[in-house]
C-alpha positions as CSV (number, residue, x, y, z in Angstrom):
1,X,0.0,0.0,0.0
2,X,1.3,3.1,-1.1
3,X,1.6,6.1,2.2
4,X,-1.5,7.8,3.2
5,X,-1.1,11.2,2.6
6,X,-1.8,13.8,5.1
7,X,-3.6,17.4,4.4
8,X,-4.2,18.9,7.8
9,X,-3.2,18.1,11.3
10,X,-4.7,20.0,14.2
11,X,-1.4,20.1,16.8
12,X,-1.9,17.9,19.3
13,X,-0.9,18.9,23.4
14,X,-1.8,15.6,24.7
15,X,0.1,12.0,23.3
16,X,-1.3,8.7,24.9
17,X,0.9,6.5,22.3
18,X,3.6,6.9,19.6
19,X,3.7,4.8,16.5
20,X,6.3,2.6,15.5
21,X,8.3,4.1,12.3
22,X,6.5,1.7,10.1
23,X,3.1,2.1,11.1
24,X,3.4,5.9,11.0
25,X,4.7,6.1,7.7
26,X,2.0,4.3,6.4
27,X,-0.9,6.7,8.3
28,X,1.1,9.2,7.3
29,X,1.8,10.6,10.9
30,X,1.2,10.0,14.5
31,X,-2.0,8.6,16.1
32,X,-2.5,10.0,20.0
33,X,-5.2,9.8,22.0
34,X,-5.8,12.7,24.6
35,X,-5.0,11.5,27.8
36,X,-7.9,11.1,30.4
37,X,-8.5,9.6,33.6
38,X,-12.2,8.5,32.3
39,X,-13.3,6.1,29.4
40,X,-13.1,7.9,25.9
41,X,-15.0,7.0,23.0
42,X,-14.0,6.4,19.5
43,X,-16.6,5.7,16.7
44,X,-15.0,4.4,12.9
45,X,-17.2,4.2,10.4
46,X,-16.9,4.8,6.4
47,X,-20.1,6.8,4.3
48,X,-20.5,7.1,1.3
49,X,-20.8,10.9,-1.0
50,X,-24.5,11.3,-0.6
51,X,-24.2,9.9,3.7
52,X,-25.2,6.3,3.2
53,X,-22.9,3.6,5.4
54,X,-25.3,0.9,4.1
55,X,-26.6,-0.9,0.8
56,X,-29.2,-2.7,3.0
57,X,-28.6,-5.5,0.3
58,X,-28.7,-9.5,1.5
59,X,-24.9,-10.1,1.5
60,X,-24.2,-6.2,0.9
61,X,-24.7,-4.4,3.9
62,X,-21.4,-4.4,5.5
63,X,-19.0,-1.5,5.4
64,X,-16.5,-2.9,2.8
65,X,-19.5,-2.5,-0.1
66,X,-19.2,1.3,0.8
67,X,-15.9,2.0,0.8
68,X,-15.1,-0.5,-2.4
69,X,-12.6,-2.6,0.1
70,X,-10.5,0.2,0.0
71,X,-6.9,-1.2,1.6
72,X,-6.1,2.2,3.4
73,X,-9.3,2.5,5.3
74,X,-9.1,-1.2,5.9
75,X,-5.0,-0.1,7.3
76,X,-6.9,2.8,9.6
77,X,-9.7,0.2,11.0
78,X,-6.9,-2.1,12.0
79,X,-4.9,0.5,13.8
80,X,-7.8,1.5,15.5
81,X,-8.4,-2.2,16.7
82,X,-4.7,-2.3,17.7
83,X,-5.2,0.8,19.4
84,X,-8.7,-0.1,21.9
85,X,-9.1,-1.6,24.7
86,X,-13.0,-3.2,24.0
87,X,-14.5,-2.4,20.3
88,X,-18.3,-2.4,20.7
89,X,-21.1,-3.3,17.8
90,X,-24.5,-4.2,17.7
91,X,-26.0,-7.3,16.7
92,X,-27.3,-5.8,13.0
93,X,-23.6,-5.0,13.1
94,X,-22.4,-8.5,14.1
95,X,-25.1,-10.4,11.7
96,X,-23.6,-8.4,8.7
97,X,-19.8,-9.6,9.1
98,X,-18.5,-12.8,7.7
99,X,-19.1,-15.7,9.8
100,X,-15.2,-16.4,10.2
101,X,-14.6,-12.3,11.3
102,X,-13.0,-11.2,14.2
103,X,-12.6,-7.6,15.3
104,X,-8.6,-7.7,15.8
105,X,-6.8,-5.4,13.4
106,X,-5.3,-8.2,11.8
107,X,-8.3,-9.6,10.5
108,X,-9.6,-6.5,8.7
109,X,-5.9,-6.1,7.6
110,X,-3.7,-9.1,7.4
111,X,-0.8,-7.5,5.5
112,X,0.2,-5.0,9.1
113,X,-0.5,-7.9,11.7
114,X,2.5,-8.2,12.7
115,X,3.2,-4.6,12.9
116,X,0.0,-4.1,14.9
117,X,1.2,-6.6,17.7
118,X,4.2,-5.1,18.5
119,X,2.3,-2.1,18.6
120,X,-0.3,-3.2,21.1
121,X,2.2,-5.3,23.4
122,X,4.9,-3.4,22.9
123,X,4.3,0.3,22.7
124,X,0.9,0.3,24.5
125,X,1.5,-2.4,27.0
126,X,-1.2,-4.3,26.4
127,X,-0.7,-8.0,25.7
128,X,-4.5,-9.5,24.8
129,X,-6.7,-8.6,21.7
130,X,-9.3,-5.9,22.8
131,X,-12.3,-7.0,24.4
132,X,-15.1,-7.7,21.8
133,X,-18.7,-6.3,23.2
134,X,-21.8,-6.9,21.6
135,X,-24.6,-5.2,22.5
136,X,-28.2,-6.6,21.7
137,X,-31.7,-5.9,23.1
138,X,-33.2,-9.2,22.5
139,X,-30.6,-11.2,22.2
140,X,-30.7,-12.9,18.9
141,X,-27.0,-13.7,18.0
142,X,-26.2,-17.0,16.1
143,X,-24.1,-18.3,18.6
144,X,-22.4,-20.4,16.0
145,X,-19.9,-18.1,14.7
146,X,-16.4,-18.6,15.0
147,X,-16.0,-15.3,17.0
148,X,-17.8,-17.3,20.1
149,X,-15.9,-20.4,19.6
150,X,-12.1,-18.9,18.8
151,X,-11.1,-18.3,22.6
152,X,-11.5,-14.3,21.9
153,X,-12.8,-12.5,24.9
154,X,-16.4,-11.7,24.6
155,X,-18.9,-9.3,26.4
156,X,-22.6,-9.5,25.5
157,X,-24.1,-6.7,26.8
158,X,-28.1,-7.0,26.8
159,X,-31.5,-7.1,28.6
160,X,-33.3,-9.0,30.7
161,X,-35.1,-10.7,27.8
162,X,-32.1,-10.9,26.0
163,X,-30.6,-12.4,28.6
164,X,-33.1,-15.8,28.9
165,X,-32.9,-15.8,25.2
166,X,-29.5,-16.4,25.2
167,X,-29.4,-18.8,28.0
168,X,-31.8,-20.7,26.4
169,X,-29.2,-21.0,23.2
170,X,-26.9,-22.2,25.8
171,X,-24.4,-18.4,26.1
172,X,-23.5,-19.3,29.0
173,X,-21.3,-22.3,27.8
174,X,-19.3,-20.5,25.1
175,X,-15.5,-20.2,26.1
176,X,-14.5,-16.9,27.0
177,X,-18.3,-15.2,27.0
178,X,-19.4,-13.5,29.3
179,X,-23.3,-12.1,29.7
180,X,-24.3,-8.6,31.4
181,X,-27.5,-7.9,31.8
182,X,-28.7,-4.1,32.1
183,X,-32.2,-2.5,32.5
184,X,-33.8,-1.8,28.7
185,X,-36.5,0.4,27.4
186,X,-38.6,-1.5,24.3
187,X,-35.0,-2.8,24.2
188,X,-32.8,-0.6,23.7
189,X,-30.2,0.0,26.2
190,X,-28.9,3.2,27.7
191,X,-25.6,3.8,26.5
192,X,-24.0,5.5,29.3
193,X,-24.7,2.1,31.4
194,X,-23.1,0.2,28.5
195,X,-20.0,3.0,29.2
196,X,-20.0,2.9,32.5
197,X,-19.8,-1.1,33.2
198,X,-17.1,-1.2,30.7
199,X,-15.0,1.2,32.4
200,X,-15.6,0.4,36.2
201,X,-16.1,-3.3,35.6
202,X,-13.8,-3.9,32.5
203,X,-11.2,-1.7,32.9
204,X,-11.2,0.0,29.6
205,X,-10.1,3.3,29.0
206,X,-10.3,3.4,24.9
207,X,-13.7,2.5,23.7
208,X,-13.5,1.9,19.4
209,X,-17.6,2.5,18.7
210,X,-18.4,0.1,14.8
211,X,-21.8,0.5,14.6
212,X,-24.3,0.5,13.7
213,X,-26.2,3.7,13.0
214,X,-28.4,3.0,15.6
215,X,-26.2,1.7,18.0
216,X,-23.9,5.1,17.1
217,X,-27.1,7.4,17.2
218,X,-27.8,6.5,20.8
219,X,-24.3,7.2,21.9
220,X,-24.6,10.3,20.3
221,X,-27.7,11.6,21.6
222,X,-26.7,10.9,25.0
223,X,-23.5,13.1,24.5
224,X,-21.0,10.3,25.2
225,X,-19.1,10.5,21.6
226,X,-15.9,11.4,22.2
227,X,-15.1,11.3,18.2
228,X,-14.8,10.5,15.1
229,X,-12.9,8.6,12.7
230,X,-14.9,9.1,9.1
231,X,-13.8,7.6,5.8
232,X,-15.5,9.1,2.8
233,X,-15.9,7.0,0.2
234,X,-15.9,8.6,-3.5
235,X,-19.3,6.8,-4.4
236,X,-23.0,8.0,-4.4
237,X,-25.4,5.3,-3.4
238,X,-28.7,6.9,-3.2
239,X,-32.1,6.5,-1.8
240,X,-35.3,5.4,-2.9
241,X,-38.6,5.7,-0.5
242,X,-39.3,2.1,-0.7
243,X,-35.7,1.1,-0.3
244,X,-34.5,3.0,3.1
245,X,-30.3,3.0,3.1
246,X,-29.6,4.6,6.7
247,X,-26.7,7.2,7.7
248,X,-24.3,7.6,9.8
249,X,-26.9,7.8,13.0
250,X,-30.3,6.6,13.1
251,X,-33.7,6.4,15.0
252,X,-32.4,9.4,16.3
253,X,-33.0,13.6,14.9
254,X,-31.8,16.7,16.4
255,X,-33.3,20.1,15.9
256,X,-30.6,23.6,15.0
257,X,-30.7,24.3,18.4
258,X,-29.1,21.0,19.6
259,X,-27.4,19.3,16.9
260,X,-23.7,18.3,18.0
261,X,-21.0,19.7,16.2
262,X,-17.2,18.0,15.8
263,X,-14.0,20.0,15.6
264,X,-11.8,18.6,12.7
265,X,-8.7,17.1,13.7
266,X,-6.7,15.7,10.7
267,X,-7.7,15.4,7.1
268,X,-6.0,12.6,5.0
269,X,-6.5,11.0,1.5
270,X,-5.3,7.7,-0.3
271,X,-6.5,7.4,-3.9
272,X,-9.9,9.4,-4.0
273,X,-10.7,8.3,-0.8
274,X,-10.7,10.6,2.3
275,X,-10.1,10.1,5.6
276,X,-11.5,12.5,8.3
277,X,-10.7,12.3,12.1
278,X,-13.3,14.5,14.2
279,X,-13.5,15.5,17.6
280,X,-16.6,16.4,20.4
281,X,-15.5,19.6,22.2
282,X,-17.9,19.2,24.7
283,X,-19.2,16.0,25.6
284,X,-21.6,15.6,28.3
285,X,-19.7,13.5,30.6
286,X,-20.2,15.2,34.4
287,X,-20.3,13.0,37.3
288,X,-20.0,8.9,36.7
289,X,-23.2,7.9,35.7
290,X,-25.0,5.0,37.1
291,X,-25.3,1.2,35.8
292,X,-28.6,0.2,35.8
293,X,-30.0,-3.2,36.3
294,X,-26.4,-4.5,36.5
């Protein structure tokens, strides 16, 4: 892969983690994190020209129809992986990945999996893959997949209902699952419970949001998006009314008055393709917010 070029670069005060020489040439730069002593949130996702992130097609829904498998963004979603501590999707999300995927930088990129490894162990000190997390009101996940049965660490975040559905598939016996239940409206869950039992019960610190648009539209309208990682994709998909194709959020609308707006932070490109990294200047964080029905 040729280097990803970059065209802006807001100055950064605060570096959580240098890249290795190889890695950074490739990106074209450094990738920090500011530092905090409270989880931060990361979302990745890639649109096309006209704002769809989704075909809605049977076998071409997933995110490499939109951006054409494009090998840089595919570079960028890795190093994001090798970056997290816990990546979080939702069970659309899940159900549109190959059956074989795992979300570990070096399956969406095999070519850098070596150089992603001795980033994560060795530059960021931390020696396991990051913590998968699945988040699904009702819990129906095909429990088949290889990503149950591979020895990866596994969170299934879900409702009460969920919860006896998944029992009843027998989740409690995969290897390395585990099964945390938390109070749900029509099921959906609050996200700030989802962020708040991963960083007081988990540990984690660098949160790598994947979708989907309804899974990101919650996080965003409760003010918990830290930022953004945005790949544009030089396509137009369209929209028909009988044939909905979401956006980037969904099941969610904000009025002029109270409709978030990101700060830009770098700008880069590879082949037509851009690659926009954008920031929340104010999100509504405050005290630590409760877990409910943990």
């Amino acid at each position: 892969m040729n280097p990803i070029r970059t065209l802006f670069q807001q100055e950064e005060n605060h570096v959580s983690s240098l890249l290795p020489p190889d890695l950074a040439s490739q990106y074209g730069g450094d990738l920090s994190f500011p530092h905090a002593d409270r989880l931060y949130i990361s979302a990745n996702f890639v649109s096309t020209l006209d704002g769809v992130v989704t075909f809605a097609l049977p076998g071409q829904s997933g995110g490499g129809e939109i951006s054409g498998g494009n090998e840089a963004d595919r570079f960028i979603m890795g190093l994001l992986r090798a970056s997290a501590d816990a990546i979080v999707v939702g069970a659309e999300t899940l159900n549109e990945t190959a059956p074989t995927h795992r979300w570990t930088g070096a399956s969406v990129y095999p070519a850098a999996a070596e150089a992603y490894a001795h980033y994560r162990k060795e530059v960021l000190g931390k020696p396991r893959d990051p913590l998968t997390v699945i988040v699904t009101g009702r819990g129906h996940l095909d429990l088949t997949r290889s990503l149950f049965h591979s020895g990866a660490e596994v969170l299934i975040v879900t409702s009460a209902l969920g919860k006896d559905q998944l029992l009843r598939n027998g989740a409690d016996q995969l290897p390395s699952t585990q099964i945390r239940q938390l109070a749900a409206v029509d099921g959906s869950i609050d996200p700030r419970a989802i962020a708040s039992l991963l960083e007081n019960q988990f540990g984690v610190r660098l949160l790598l949001h994947e979708g989907g648009p309804t899974l990101l539209g919650s996080f965003v309208s409760a003010g918990i998006l830290d930022e953004l990682f945005l790949t544009i994709s030089p396509q137009i998909a369209g929209r028909t009314p009988g044939h909905h194709r979401l956006g980037l959020v969904a099941n969610v609308q904000f009025a002029p008055t109270t409709a978030p707006w990101l700060t830009l932070v770098s700008a880069k490109q590879h082949s037509s393709h851009l690659y926009l990294r954008y920031r929340n200047p104010e999100p509504q964080r405050g005290e630590r917010w409760p877990i409910s029905g943990a």
